[in-house]
PADO-829052 format. One record per atom (N, C-alpha, C): y, z negated, x; residue in three letters; atom name. Coordinates in nm, 4 decimals. Each point is the difference from the previous one (the first is absolute). Layout:
// PADO-829052
(site (Y Z X) 'ala' 'CA');
...
***
This chain:
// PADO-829052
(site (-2.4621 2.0888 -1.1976) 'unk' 'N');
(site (0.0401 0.0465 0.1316) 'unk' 'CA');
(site (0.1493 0.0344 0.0016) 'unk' 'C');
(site (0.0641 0.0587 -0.0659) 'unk' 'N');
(site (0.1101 0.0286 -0.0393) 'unk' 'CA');
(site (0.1219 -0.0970 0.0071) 'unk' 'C');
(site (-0.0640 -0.1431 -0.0873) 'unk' 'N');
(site (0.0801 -0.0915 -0.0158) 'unk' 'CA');
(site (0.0082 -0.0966 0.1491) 'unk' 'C');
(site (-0.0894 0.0388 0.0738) 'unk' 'N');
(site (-0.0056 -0.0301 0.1696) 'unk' 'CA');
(site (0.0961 0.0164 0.0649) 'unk' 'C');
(site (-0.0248 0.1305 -0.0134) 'unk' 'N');
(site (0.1155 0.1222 0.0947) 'unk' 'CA');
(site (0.1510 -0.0118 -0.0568) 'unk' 'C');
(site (-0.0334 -0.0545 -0.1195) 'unk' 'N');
(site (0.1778 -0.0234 -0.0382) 'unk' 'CA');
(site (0.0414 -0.1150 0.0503) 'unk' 'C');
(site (-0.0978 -0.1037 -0.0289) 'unk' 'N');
(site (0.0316 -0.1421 0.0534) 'unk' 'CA');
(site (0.0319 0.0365 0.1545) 'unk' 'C');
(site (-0.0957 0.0544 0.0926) 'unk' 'N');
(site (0.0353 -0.0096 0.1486) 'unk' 'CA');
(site (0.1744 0.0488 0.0136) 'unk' 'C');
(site (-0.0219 0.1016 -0.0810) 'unk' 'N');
(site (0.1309 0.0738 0.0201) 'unk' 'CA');
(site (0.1050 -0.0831 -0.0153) 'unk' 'C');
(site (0.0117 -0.0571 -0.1322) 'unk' 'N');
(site (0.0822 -0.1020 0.0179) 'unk' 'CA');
(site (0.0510 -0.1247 0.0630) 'unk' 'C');
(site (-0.0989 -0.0688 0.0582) 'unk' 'N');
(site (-0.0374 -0.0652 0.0966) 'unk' 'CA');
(site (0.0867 0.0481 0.1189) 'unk' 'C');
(site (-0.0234 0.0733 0.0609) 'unk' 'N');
(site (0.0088 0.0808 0.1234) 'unk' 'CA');
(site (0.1902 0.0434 -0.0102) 'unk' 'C');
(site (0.0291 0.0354 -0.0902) 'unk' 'N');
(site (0.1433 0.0246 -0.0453) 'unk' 'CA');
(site (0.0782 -0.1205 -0.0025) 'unk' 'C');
(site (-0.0731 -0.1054 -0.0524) 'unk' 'N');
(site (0.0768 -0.1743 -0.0083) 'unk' 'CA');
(site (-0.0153 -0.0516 0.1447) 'unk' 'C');
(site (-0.0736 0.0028 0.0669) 'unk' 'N');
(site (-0.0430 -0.0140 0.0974) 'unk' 'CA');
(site (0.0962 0.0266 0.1509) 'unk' 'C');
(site (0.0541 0.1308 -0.0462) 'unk' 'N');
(site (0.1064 0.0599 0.1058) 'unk' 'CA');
(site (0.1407 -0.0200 -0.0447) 'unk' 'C');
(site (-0.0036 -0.0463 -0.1223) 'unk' 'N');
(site (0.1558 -0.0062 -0.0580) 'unk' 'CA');
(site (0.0484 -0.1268 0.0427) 'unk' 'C');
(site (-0.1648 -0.0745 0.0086) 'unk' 'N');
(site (0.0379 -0.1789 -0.0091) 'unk' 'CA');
(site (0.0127 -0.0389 0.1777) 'unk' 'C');
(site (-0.0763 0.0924 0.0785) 'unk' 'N');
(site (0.0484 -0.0701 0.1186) 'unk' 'CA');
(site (0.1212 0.1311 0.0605) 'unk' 'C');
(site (0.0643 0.0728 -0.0595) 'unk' 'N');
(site (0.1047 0.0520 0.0090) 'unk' 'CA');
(site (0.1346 -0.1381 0.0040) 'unk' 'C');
(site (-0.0230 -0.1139 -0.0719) 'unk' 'N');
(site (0.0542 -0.0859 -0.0213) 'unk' 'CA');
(site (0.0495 -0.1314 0.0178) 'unk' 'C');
(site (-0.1437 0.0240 0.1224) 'unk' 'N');
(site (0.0072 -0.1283 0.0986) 'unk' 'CA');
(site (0.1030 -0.0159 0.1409) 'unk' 'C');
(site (0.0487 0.1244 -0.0249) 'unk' 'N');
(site (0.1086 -0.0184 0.1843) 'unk' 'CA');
(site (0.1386 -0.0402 -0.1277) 'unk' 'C');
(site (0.0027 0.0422 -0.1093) 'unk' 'N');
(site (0.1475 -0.0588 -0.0736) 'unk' 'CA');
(site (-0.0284 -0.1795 -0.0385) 'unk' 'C');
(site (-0.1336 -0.0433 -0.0462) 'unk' 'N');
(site (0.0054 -0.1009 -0.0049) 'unk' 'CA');
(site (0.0226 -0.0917 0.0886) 'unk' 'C');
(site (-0.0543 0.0463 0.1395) 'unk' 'N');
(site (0.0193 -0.0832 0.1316) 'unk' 'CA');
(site (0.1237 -0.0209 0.0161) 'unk' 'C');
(site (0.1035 0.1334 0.0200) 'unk' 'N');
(site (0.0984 -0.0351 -0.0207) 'unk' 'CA');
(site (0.0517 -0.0806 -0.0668) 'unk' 'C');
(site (-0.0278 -0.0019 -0.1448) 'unk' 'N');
(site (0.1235 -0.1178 -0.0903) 'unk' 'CA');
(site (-0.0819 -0.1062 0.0426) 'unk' 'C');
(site (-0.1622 -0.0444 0.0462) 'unk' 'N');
(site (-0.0563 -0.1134 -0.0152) 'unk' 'CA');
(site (0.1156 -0.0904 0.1548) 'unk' 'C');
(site (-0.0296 0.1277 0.1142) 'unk' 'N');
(site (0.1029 -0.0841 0.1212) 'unk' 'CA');
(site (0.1324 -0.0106 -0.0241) 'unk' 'C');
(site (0.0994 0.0755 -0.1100) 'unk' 'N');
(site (0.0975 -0.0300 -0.0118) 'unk' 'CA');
(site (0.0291 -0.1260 -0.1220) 'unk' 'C');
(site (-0.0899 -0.0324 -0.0781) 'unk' 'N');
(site (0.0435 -0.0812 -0.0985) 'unk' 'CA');
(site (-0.1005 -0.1145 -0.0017) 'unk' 'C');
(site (-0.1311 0.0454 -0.0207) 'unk' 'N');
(site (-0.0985 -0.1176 -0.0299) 'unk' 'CA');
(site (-0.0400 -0.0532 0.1171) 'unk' 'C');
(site (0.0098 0.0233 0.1108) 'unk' 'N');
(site (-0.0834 -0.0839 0.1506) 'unk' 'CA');
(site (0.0857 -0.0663 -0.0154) 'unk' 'C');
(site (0.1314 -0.0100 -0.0501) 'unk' 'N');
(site (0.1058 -0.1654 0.0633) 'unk' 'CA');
(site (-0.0415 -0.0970 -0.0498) 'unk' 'C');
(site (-0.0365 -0.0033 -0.1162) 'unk' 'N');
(site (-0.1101 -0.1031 -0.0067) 'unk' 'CA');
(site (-0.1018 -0.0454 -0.0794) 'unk' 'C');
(site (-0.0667 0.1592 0.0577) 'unk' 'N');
(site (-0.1673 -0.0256 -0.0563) 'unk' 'CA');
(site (-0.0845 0.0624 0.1123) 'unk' 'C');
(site (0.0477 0.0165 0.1095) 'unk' 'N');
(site (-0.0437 0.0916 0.1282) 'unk' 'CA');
(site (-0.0506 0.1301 -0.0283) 'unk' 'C');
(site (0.0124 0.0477 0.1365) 'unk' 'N');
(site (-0.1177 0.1497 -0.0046) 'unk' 'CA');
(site (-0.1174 -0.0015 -0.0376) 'unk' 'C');
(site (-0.0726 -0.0720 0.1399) 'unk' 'N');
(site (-0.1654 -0.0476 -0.0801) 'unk' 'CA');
(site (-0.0339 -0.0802 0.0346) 'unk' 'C');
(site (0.1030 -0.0912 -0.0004) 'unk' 'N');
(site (-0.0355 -0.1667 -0.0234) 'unk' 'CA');
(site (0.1303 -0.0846 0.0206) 'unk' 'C');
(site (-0.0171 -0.0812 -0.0139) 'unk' 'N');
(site (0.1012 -0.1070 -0.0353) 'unk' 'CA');
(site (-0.0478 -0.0984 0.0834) 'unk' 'C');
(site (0.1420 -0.0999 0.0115) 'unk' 'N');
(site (-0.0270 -0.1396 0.0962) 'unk' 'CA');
(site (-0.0768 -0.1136 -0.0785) 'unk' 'C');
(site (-0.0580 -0.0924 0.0632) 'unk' 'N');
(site (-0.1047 -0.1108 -0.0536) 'unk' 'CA');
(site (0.1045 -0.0555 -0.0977) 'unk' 'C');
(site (0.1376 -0.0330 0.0323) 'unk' 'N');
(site (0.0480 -0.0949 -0.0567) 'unk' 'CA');
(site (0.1027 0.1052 -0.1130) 'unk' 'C');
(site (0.0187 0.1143 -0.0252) 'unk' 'N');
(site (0.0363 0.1284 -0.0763) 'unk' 'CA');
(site (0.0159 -0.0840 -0.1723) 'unk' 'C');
(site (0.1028 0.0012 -0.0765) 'unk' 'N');
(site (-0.0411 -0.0557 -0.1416) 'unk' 'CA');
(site (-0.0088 0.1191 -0.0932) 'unk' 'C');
(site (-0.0637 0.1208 0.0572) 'unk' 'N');
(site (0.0437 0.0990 -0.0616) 'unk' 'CA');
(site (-0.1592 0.0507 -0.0215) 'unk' 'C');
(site (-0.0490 0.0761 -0.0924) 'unk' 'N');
(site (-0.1315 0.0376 -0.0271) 'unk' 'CA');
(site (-0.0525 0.1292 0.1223) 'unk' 'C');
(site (-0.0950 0.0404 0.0776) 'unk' 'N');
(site (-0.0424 0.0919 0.0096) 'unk' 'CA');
(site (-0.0298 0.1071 -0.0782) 'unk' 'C');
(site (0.0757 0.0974 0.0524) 'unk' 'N');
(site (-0.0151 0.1173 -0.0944) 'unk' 'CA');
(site (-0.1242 0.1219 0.0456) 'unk' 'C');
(site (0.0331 -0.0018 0.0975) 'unk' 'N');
(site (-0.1575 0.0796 0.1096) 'unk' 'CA');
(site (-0.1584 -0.0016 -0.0753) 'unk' 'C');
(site (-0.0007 -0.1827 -0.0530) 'unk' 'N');
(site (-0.1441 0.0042 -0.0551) 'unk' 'CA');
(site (-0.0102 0.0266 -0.1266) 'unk' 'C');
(site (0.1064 0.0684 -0.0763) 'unk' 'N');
(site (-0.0515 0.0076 -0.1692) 'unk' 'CA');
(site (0.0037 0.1949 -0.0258) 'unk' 'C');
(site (-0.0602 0.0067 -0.0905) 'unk' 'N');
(site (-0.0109 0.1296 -0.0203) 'unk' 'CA');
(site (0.0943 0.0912 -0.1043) 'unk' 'C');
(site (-0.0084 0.1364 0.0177) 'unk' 'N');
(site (0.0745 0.0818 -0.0584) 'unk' 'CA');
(site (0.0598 -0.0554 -0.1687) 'unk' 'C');
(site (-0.0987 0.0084 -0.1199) 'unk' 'N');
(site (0.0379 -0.0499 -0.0945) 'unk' 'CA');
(site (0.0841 -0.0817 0.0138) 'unk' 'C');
(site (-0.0876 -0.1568 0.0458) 'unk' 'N');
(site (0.0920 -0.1628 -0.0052) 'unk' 'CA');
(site (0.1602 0.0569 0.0720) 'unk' 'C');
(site (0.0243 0.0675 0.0676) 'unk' 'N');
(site (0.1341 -0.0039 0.1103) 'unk' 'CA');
(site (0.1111 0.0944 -0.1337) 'unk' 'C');
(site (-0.0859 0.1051 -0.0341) 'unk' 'N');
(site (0.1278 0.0967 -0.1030) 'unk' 'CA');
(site (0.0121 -0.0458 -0.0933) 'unk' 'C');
(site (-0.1343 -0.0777 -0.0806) 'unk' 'N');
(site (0.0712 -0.1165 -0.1315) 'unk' 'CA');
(site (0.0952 -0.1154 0.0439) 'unk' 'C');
(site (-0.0191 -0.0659 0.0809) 'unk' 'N');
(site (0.0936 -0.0799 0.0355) 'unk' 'CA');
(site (0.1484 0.0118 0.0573) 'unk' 'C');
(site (-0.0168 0.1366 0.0594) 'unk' 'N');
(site (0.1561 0.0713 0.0462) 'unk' 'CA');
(site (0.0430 0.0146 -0.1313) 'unk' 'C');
(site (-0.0624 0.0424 -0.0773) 'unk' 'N');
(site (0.0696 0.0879 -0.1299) 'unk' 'CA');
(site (0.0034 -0.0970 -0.0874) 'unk' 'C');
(site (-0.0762 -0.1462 -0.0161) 'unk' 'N');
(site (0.0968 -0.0981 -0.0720) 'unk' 'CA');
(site (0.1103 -0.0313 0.0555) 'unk' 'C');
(site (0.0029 -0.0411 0.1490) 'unk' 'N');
(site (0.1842 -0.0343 0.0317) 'unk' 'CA');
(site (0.0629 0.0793 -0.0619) 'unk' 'C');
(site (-0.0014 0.1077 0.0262) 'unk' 'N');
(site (0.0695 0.1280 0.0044) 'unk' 'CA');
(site (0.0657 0.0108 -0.1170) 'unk' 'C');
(site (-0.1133 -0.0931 -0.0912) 'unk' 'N');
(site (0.0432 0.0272 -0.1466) 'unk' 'CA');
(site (0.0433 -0.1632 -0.1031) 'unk' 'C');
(site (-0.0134 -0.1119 0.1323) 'unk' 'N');
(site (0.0369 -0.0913 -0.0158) 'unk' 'CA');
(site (-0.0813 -0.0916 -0.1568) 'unk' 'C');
(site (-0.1474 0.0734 -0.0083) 'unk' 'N');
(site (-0.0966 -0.0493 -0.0369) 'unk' 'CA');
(site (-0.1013 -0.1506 0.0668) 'unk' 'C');
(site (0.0609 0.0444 0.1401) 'unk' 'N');
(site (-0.0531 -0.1004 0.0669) 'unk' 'CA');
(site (0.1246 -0.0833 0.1127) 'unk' 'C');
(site (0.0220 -0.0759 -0.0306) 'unk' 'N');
(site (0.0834 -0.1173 0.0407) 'unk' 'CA');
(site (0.0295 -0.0250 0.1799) 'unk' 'C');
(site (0.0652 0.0092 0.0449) 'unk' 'N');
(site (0.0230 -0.0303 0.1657) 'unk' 'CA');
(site (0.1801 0.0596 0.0408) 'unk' 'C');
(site (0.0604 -0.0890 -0.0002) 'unk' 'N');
(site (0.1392 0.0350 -0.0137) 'unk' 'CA');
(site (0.0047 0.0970 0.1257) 'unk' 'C');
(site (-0.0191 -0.0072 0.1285) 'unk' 'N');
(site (-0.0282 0.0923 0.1354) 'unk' 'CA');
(site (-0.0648 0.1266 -0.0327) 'unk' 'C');
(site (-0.1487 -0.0266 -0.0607) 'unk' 'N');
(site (-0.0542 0.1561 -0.0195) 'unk' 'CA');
(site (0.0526 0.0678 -0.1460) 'unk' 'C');
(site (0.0798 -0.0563 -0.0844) 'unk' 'N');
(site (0.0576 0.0875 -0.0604) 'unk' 'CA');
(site (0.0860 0.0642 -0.0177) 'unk' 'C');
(site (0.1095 -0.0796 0.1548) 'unk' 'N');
(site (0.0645 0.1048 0.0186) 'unk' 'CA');
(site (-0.0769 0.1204 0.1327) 'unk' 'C');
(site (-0.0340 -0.0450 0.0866) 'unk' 'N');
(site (-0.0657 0.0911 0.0505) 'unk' 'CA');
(site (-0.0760 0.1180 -0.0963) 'unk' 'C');
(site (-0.0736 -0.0250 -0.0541) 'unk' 'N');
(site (-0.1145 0.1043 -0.0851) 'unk' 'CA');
(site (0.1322 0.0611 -0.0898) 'unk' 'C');
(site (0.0756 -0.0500 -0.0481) 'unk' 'N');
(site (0.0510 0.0941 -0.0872) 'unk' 'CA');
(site (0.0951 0.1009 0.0558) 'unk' 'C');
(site (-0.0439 0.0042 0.1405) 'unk' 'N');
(site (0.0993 0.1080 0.0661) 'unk' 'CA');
(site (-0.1227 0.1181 0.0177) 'unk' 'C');
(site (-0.1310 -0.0080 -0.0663) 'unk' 'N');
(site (-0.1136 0.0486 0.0575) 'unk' 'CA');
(site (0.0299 0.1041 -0.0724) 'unk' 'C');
(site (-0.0546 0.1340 0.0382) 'unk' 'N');
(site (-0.0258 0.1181 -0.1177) 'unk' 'CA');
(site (-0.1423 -0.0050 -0.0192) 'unk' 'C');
(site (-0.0705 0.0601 -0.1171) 'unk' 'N');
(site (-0.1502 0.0274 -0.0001) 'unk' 'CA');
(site (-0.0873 0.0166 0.1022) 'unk' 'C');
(site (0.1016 0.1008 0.0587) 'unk' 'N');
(site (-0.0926 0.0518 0.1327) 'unk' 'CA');
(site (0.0089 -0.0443 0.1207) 'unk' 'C');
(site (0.1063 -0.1578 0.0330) 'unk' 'N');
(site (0.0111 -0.0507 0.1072) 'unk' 'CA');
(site (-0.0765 -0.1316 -0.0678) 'unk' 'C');
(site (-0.0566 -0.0285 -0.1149) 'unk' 'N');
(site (-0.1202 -0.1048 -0.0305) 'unk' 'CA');
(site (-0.1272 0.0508 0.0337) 'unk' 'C');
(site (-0.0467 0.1337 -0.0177) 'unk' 'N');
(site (-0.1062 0.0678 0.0084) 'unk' 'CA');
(site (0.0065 0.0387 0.1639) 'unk' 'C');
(site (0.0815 0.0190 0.0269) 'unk' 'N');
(site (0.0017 0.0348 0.2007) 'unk' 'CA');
(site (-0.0627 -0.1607 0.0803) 'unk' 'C');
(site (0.1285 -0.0901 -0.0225) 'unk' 'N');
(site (-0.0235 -0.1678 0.0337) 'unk' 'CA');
(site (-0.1759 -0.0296 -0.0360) 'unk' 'C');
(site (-0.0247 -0.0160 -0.1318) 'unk' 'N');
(site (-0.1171 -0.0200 -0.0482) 'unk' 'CA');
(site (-0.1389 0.0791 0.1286) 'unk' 'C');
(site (0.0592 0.1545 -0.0419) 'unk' 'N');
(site (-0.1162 0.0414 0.0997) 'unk' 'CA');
(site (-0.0221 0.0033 0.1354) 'unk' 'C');
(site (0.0922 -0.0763 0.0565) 'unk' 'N');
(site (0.0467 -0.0282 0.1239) 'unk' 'CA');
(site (-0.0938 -0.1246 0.0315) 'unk' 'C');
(site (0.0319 -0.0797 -0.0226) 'unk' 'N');
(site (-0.0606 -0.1534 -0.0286) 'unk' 'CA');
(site (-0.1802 0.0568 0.0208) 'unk' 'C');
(site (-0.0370 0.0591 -0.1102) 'unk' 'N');
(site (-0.1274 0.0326 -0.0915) 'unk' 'CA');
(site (-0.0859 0.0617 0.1324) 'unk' 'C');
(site (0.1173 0.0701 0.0903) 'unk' 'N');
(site (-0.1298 0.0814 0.1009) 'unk' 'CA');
(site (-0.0092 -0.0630 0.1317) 'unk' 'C');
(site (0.1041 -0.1106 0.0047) 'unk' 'N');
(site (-0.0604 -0.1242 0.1083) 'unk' 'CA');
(site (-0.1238 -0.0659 -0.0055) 'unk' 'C');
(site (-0.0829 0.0762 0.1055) 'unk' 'N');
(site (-0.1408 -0.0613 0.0418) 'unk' 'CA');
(site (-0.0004 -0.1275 0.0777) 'unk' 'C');
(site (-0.0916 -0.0825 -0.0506) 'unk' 'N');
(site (-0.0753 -0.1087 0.0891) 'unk' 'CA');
(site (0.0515 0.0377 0.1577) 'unk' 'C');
(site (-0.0474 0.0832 0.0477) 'unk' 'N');
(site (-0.0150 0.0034 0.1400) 'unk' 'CA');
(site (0.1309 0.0249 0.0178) 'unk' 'C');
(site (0.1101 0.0595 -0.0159) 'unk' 'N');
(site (0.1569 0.0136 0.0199) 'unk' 'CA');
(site (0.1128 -0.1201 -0.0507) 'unk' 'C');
(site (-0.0989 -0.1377 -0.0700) 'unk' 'N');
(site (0.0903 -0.0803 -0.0340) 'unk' 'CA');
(site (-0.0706 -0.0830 0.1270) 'unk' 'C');
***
């Protein structure tokens, strides 16, 4: 029971920290990533990936290879490597809490 009440607790603490984080990600997502990967969606003919449909993990490993130039894309590495931790983890959870019904 114990190990419950700690889990909720913690839970509940990540929970408010993480959507504390979503009006900064919107921000950098409309100032940097909608030019061309959109808000929450992109044009038919777009050569750029949707970012709206992938989730939290896939979006902060992949910021944080540009970032770290582990992963190859002459555009997103300079973009990402202007990222701090917490503007990969903002972007990421930004993306992550776009619902079906709002894209």
């Amino acid at each position: 029971m114990k190990r419950l009440v700690l889990f909720l607790a913690a839970f509940l603490l990540s929970e408010s920290s993480y959507a504390a984080n979503l009006f900064a990600g919107q921000a950098k997502v409309e100032a940097v990533c909608s030019q061309c990967h959109g808000l929450k969606k992109s044009s038919a003919d777009a050569p750029f990936p949707r970012l709206f449909e992938r989730d939290f993990a896939y979006l902060q490993m992949a910021l944080q290879q540009y970032r770290d130039k582990t992963r190859k894309s002459d555009i997103m590495n300079a973009v990402a490597g202007l990222l701090s931790d917490e503007d990969i983890d903002n972007i990421a959870a930004y993306y992550d809490n776009i619902h079906p019904a709002s894209k």
